[in-house]
C-alpha positions in Angstrom: 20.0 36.9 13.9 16.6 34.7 13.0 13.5 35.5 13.1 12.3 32.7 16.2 9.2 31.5 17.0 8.7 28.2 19.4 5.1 26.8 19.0 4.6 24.7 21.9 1.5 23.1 24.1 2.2 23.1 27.9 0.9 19.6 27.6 3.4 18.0 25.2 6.3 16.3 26.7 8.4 17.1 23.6 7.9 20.9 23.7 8.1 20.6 27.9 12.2 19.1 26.9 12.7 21.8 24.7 11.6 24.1 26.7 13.5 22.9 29.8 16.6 22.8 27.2 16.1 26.5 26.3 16.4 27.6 29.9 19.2 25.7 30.9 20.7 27.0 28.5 19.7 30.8 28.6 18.0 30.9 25.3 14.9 33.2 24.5 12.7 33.3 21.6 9.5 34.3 21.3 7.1 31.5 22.8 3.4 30.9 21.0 0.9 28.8 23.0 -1.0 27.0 21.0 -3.7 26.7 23.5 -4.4 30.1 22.1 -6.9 30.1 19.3 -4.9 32.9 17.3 -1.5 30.7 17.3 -3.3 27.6 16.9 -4.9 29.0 13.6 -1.3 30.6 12.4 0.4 27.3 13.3 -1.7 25.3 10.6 -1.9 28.4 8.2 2.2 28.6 8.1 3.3 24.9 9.0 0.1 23.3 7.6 -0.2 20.4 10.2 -0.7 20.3 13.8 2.3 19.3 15.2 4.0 20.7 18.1 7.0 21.2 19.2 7.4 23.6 15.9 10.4 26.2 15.6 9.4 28.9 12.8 13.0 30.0 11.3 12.1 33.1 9.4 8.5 31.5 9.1 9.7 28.6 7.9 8.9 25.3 10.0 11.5 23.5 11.7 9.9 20.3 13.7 11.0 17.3 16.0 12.3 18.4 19.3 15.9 16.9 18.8 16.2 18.7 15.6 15.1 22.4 17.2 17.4 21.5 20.1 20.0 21.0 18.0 19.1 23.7 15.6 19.2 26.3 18.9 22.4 24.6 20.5 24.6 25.7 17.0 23.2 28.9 16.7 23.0 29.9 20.2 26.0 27.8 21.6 28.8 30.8 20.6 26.7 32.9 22.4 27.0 31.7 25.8 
């Protein structure tokens, strides 16, 4: 399995749909706050801009809220 990591401001609207998506659905990955100083700084270092919703795949950056819902619903669909 991937390495996941969802980068995500409780503010956003487009990380508030992926996040609703990821419960309907059952899926769990590990969830970084970016009102938190540490992941803010890591999300800039690693992505290099400030743009949330952002789904790390083994580090790399996957953006756009459609594309990390559909990234999660093929990899995590067979697992329902």
């Amino acid at each position: 399995m991937n390495d996941l990591e969802l980068y995500y401001s409780p503010w956003c609207p487009y990380c508030l749909n992926v996040l609703r998506f990821m419960k309907n659905r059952g899926i769990t990955v590990e969830l970084k706050d970016t009102s938190d100083p540490e992941n803010q700084k890591r999300l800039l270092a690693v992505g290099k801009k400030n743009q949330v919703p952002c789904l790390f795949i083994n580090g790399k950056p996957l953006y756009e809220s459609r594309d990390i819902m559909s990234y999660l619903d093929k990899h995590f669909s067979d697992k329902q």
